[in-house]
Structures are given as structure tokens and as C-alpha cells.
VEXDORO-768666 format. One record per residue (C-alpha): x, y, z; residue in one letter. Coordinates in steps of 0.02 Angstrom, whole numbers, plus 50000, padded with zeros to 5 digits. Layout:
residues N
{site {X, Y, Z}, 'a'}
...
***
This chain:
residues 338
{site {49021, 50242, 49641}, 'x'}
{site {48889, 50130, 49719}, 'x'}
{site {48902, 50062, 49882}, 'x'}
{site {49016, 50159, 50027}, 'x'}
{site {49089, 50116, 50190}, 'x'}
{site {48951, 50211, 50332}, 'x'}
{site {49087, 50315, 50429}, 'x'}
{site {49104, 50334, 50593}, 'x'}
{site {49024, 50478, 50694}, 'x'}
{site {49161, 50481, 50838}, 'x'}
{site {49306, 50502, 50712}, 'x'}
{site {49192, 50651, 50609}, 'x'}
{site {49157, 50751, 50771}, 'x'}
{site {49346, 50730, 50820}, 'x'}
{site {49404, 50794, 50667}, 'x'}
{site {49295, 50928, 50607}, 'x'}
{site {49300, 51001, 50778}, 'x'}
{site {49416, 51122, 50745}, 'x'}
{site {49329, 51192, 50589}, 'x'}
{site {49190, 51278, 50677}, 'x'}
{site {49222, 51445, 50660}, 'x'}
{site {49356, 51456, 50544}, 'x'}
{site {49342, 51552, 50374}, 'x'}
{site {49487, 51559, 50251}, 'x'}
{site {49398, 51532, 50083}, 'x'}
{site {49389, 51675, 49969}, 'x'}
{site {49256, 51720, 49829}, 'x'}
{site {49375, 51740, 49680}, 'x'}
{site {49380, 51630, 49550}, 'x'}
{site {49486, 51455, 49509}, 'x'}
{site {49652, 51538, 49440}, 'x'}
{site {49648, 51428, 49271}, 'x'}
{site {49835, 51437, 49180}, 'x'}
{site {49851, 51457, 49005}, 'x'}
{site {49823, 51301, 48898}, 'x'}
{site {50001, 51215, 48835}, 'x'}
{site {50036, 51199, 48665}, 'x'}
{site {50003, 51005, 48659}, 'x'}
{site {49848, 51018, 48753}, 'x'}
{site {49778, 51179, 48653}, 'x'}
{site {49782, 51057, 48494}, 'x'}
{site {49677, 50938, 48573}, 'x'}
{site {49529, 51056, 48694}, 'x'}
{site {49418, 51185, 48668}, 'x'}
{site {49310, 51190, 48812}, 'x'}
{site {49314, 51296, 48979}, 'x'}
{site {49230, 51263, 49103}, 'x'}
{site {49091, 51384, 49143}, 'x'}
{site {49067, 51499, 49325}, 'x'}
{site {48948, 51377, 49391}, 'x'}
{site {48973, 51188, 49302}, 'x'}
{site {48842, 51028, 49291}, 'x'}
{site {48957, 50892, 49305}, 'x'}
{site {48913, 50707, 49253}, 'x'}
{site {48980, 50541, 49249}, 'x'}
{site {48963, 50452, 49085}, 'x'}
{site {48965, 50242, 49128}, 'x'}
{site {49080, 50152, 49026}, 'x'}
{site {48999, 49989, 49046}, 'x'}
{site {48802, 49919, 49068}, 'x'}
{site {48731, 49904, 49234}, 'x'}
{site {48563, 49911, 49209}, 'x'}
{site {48552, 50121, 49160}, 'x'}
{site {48518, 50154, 49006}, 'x'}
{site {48662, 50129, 48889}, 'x'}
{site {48724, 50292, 48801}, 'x'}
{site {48856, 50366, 48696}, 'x'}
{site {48963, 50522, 48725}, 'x'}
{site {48824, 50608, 48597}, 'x'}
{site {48676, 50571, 48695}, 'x'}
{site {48736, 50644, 48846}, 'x'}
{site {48617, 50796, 48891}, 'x'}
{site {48680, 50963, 48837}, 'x'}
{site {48657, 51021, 49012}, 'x'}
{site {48818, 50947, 49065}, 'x'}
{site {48962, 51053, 49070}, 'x'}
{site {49089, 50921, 49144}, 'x'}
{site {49075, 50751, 49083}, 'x'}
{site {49177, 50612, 49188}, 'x'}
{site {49206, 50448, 49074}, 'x'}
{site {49222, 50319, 49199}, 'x'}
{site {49309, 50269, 49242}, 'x'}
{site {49514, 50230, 49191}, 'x'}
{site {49579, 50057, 49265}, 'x'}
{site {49735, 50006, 49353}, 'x'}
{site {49887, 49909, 49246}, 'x'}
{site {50022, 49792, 49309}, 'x'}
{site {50156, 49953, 49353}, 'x'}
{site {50105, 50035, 49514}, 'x'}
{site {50016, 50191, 49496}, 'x'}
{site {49986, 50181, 49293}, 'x'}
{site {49808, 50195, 49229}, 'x'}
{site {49731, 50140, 49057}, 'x'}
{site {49590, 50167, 48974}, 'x'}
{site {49479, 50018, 48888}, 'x'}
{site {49310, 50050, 48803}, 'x'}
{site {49181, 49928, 48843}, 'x'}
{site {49097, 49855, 48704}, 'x'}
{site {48913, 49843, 48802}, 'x'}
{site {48905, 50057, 48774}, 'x'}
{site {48912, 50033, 48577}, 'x'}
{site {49033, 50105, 48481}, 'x'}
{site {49098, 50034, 48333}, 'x'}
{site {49298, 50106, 48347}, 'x'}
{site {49383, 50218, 48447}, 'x'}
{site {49397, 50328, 48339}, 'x'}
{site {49194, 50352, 48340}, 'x'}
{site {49232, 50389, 48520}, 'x'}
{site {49359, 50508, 48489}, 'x'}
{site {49244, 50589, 48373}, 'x'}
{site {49124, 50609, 48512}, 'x'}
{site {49232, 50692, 48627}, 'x'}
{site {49282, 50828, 48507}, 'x'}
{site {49102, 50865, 48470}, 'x'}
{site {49055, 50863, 48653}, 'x'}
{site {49226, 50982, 48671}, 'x'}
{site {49163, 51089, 48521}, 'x'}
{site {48983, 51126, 48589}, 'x'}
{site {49079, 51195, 48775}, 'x'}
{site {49090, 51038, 48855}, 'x'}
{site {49249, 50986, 48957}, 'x'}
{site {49276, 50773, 48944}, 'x'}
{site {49389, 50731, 49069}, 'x'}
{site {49435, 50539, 49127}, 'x'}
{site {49397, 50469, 49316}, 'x'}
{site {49497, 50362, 49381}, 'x'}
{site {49466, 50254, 49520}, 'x'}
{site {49271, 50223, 49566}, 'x'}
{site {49208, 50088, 49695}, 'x'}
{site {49300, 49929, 49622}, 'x'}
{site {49450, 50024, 49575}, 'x'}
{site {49625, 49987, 49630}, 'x'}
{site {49737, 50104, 49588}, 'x'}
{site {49881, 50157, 49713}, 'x'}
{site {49985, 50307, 49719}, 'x'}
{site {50085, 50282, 49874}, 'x'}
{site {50270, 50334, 49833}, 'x'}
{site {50362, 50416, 49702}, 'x'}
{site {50378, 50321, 49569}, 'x'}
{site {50194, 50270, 49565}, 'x'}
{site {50158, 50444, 49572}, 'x'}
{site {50268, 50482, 49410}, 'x'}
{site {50165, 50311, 49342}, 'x'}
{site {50019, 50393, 49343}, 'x'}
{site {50061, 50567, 49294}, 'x'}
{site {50141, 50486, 49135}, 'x'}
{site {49994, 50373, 49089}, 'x'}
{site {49847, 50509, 49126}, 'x'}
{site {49972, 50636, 49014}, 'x'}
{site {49974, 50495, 48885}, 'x'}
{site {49780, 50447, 48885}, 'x'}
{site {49733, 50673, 48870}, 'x'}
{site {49852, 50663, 48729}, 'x'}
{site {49785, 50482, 48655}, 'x'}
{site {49585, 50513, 48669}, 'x'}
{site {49601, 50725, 48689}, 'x'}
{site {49525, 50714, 48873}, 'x'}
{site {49513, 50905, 48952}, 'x'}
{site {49563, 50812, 49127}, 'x'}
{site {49580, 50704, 49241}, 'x'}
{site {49441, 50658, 49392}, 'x'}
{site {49519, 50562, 49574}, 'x'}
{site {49369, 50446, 49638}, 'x'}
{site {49483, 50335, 49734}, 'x'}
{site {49368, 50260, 49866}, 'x'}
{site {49471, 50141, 49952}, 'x'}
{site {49620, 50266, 50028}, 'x'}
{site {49728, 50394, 49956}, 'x'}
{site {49900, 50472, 49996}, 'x'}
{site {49892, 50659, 49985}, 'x'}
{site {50091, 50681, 49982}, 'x'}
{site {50113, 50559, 49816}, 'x'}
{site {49935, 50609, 49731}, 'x'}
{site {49975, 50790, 49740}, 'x'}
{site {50140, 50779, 49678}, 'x'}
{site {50050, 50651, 49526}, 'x'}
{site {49924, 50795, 49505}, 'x'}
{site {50067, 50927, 49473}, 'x'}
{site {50151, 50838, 49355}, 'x'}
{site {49997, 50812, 49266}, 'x'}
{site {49959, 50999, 49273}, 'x'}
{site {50156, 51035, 49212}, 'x'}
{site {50102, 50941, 49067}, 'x'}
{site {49938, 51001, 49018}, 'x'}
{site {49921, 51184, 49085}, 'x'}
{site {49756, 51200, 49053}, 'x'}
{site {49693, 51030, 49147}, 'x'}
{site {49529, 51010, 49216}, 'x'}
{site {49544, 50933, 49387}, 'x'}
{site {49411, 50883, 49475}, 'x'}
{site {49387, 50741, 49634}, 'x'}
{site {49250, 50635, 49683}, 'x'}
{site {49268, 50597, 49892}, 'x'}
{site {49150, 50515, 50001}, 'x'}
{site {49086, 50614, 50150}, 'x'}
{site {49218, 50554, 50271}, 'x'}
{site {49347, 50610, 50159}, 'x'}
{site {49320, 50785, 50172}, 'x'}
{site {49289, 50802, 50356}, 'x'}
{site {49441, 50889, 50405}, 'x'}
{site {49575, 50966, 50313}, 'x'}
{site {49693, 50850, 50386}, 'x'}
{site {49613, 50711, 50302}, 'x'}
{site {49722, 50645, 50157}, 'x'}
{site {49582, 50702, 50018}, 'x'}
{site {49561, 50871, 50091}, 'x'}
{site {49755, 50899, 50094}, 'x'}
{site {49768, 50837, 49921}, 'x'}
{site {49634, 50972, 49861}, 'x'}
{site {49721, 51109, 49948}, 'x'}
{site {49880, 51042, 49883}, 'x'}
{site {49814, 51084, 49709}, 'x'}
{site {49710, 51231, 49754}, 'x'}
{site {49807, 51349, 49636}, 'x'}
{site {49747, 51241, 49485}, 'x'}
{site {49593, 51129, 49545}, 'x'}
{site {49419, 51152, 49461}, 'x'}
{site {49307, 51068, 49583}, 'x'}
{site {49301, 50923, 49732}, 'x'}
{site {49105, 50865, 49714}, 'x'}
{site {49105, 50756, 49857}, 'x'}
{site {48974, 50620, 49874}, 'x'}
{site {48825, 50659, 49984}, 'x'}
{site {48758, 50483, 49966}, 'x'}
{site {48812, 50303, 50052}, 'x'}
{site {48886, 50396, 50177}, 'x'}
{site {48744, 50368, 50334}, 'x'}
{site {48747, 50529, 50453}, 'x'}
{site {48901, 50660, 50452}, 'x'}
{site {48947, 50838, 50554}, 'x'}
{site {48930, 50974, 50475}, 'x'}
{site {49039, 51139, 50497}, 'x'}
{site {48932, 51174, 50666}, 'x'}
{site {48975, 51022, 50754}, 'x'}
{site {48814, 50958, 50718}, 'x'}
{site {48773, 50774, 50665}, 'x'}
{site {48637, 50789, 50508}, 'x'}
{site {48566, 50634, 50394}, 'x'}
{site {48600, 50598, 50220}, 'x'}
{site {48446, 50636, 50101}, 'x'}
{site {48417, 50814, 50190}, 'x'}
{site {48439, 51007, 50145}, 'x'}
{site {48554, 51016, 50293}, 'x'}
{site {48645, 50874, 50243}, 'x'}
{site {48702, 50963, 50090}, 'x'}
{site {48719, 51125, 50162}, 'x'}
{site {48807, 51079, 50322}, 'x'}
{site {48935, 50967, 50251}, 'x'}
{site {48982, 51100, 50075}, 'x'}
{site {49020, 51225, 50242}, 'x'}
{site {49162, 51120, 50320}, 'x'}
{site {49245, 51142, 50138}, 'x'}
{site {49193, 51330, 50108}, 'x'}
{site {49250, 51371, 50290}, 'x'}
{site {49426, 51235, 50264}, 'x'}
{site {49505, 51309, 50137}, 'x'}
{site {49437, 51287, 49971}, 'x'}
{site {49382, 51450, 49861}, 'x'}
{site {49176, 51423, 49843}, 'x'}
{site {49214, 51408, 49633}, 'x'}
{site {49306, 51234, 49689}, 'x'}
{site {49167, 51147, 49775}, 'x'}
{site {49004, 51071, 49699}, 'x'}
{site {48871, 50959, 49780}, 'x'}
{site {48873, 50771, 49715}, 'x'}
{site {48705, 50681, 49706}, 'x'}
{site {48640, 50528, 49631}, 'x'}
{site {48531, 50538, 49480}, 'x'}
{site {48397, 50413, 49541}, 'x'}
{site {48351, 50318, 49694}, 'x'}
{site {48402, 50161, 49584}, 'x'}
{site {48576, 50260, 49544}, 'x'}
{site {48631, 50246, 49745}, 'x'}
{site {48609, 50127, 49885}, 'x'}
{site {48575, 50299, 49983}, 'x'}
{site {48561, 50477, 50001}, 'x'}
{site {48447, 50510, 49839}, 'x'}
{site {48354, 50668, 49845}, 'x'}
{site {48252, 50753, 49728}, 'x'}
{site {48317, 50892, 49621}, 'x'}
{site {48222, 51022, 49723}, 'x'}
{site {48308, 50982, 49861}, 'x'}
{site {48465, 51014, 49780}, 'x'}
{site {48414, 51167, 49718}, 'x'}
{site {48363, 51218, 49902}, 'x'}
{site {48531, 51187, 49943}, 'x'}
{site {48628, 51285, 49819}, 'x'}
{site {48528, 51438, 49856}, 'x'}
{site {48548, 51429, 50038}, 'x'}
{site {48749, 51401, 49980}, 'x'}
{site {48728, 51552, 49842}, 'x'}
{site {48593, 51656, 49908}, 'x'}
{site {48539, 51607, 50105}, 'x'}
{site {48369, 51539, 50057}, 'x'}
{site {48275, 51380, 50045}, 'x'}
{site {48387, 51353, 50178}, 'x'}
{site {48332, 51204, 50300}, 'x'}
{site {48386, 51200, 50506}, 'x'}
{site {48558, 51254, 50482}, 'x'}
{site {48604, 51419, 50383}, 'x'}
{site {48791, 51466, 50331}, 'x'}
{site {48837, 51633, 50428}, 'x'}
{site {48883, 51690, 50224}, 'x'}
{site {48838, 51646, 50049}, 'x'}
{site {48931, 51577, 49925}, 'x'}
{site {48889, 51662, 49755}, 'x'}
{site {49059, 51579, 49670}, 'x'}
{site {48972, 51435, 49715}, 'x'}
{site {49054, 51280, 49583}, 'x'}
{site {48887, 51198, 49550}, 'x'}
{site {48827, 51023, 49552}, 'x'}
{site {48878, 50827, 49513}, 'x'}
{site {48785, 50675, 49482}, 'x'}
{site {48806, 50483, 49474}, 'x'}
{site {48779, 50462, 49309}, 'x'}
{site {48711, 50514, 49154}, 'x'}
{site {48664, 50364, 49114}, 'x'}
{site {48573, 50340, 49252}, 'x'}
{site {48507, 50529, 49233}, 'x'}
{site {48426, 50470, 49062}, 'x'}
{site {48349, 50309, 49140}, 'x'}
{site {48257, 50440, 49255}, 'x'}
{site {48192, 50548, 49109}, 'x'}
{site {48342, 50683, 49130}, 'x'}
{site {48272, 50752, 49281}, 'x'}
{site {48443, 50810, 49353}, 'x'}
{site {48498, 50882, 49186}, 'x'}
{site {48355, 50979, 49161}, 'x'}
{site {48290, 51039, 49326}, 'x'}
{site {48456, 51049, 49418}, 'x'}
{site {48557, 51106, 49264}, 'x'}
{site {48448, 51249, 49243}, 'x'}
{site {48460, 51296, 49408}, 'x'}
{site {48659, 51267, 49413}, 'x'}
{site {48658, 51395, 49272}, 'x'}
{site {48550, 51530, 49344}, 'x'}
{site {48650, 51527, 49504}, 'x'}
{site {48705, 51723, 49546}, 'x'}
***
């Protein structure tokens, strides 16, 4: 997740233009099918009103190194990352590193079902900064349908996350995603775009989350890496600001998304980013001006939120390296939203 291409303003202002003004999302809540049989053997967790979501690091780069069970209890979404491209287009697998510790795979297994036991949803991401996966057609779209069904079924994931950073096709990944959800009724869905992705609902991101709406949990974008963005008003606002946050969660709210499908992504740790930290109080600012329409900083939605999803952060791991700061003070916050 480290690491993002700075976008350009021209290209933002061009396309969020036309979402000044506009207001089609609705306050009700993320319609959630009933589980299938398969997957009902496998999950037990739903995920909550308002969700902490987290991304668990299946490898050792310099956080501290933790297993499924150590992963604060404040998490509600947990996002092993991340699944890894194989030689047939659009198929994903899933390797566990040795450097995070675990003796089988079935000790990992293990951990998921406790983590699924205790409320928590374990879903698999797939992409991240060095990842290379490519659904561009149909049969890599069928690819990667078959191997994500195949991986929930193999380790009991709840889900699936998208964090493809280097381009997606909204036509292909949308028709992967449905297959997915044919599969496993009860799939947690949740995607991971940078800032440019979600300027506009014509962008390919943006199309793929409304392509899903009916059965999508949450897009928590990244507000970090990104150097300066619109917001919903037109306005340009820096990264690592209130109105940063604020301003940039509006052009989804006001594009089409219901307000229980969009959470605000943040790093755990100025070490955890090459960008865009802030500190947890600043994210709490922000979800009550979202929720509530206070803390707010220059720019204030014309509404609230309430259905407000909640909050992500890059990573857990890194979380712990930074005393659980995010966990605690923004999980407790996330949960005590209206």
C-alpha cells in the first residue's frame, strides 16, 4: 500500500466537476443477502453498523510481526494481504510467508475461525502496491472469481478486498465480483482505491463500486500518497487535513454510494505511509463532521452521514508498532458513531 502515483489536479477538477451538487446516496443500510450453504459452514461474523477495518501484513517489513491472534479486538474487518497473481490471467493464490510465524496452515486456519468466532469478518486483499493482477476480459474475470471462490472455501475467508493500484477494468471486475457474490451470498466486499480513483463516478473504480452497490460492504479509499485532491465543492484541499478527509468522503456520499459503504482509510503511523499520516483525532474530527456536522474544519457537508461505514488503516501491524493508537482511540470512536 506504500508509495502512490501524486495525481494530477487538472484531470481531478475535470472530472469531479460535475459532482457538485448532486445527491443520490441514501441513509439505509448495505442490503447483505443471506449466507449460502457452503459459505454458512465456513463464517460466522457480520459485519457491524459502523466497522474498524485493518490490514493484517503477510510478510516483515519492518512493523512488528503478528499473527491473526494478536490482532487488536477493535478490528471488525481484517484484510490479510494480500493474495498474489499466478501464471492464468486473472487467478489469485494465496501463500503464507514464513517471516509472520506460523508453524502450518492449519494454525492459520485456526486463527481465522477464532477471529470469525469473537465477530470478526477475515476477508483476503488482493492486489496492493507490487501487485499484478489483471482482470481485463472475460475469461480472466471467471479466473479470478473461481480462485477467490476456491481460497473462501480453502482458508474460510468472509471476503474478498480489490487494492489494485496499478489500473482496473470496471466492466470485467464487476462481472468477477458477481460471480464471486453468486457463490458466496453472504461475501464481504470491500475496496481499497487511491484518491484519484474515486474522483468521479466515471472513473473505472467508482463504476465498479456502483456496479456492486446492491452487495458491497465498504470502498475505504486511501487518503494518503495521494498529494492534493478536489473535494465535492470543487475545491483543491491537502492530504494530512480535516478537509481532506471530509471533502473527498463527500464526492462518494454525494456519487452514489449509500453512507454504510464508505469508510475513511488512514495510515497507522507516520512510518506506515510515505504521506498523508494524521493523528487519530483528526480522524475522529472527520467522522463527526461526516456523522454529526462537528469538528468539522473549512469545508462542512450540506448533510450528515449517520450510516456512516467507519474507518480503515494500513496495517495492524503497523498499528501495534505505534502502541495501537488507531485501534484504540479511533476504534472506540468508530463504535460510538450515532
Amino acid at each position: 500500500m506504500p508509495a502512490r502515483l501524486l495525481a494530477g489536479l487538472t484531470a481531478a477538477l475535470l472530472t469531479t466537476a460535475a459532482l457538485v451538487g448532486a445527491s443520490t446516496a441514501q441513509a439505509a443500510g448495505t442490503h447483505r443477502p443471506a449466507p449460502s450453504a457452503a459459505a454458512a459452514a465456513t463464517t460466522t461474523a457480520a459485519v457491524p453498523r459502523h466497522a474498524v477495518t485493518g490490514y493484517w501484513q503477510n510478510f516483515d517489513n519492518g512493523a512488528t510481526v503478528q499473527k491473526l491472534k494478536d490482532v487488536d479486538d477493535a478490528y471488525d474487518i481484517i484484510a490479510v494481504s494480500f493474495a498474489e497473481a499466478t501464471g492464468q490471467p486473472g487467478a489469485v493464490t494465496f501463500r503464507l510467508d514464513p517471516a509472520v510465524g506460523y508453524g502450518s496452515t492449519d494454525e492459520f486456519k485456526a486463527d481465522i475461525k477464532a477471529k470469525q468466532a469473537a465477530g470478526t469478518s477475515v476477508i483476503l486483499s488482493v492486489g496492493g502496491e507490487r501487485g499484478a493482477v489483471s482482470v481485463n476480459d472475460a475469461v480472466s474475470a471467471q479466473n479470478f472469481a473461481d480462485s477467490v471462490n476456491s481460497l473462501m472455501d480453502e482458508y474460510g475467508f468472509n471476503g474478498v478486498d480489490i487494492d489494485l493500484e496499478n489500473g482496473l477494468n470496471a466492466t470485467y471486475m464487476t462481472q468477477a465480483l458477481k460471480a464471486v457474490h453468486d457463490r458466496h451470498g453472504d461475501v464481504v466486499v470491500t475496496m481499497a482505491p487511491q484518491t484519484i480513483d474515486m474522483q468521479s463516478p466515471q472513473n473505472e473504480y467508482f463504476k465498479t463500486a456502483l456496479g456492486i452497490k446492491d452487495f458491497l460492504t465498504a470502498v475505504n479509499m486511501q487518503y494518503y500518497n495521494s498529494g492534493s485532491m478536489n473535494g465535492c465543492d470543487g475545491k483543491v484541499y491537502a492530504q494530512g487535513t480535516v478537509d481532506f478527509l471530509t471533502a473527498l468522503a463527500c464526492i462518494q456520499l454525494e456519487g452514489g454510494l449509500d453512507p454504510s459503504q464508505v469508510g475513511i482509510g488512514v495510515p497507522a503511523s507516520a512510518r506506515a505511509a510515505g504521506g498523508g499520516y494524521v493523528a487519530p483525532s483528526v480522524v475522529n474530527a472527520a467522522l463527526d463532521c461526516l456523522t454529526r456536522g462537528s469538528s468539522c474544519g473549512s469545508f462542512k457537508p450540506s448533510r450528515t452521514y449517520p450510516g456512516l461505514r467507519g474507518a480503515m488503516t494500513w496495517s495492524t501491524n503497523w498499528d501495534a508498532a505505534n502502541g495501537n493508537a488507531f485501534a484504540s482511540q479511533v476504534g472506540t470512536h468508530v463504535h460510538g458513531l450515532p
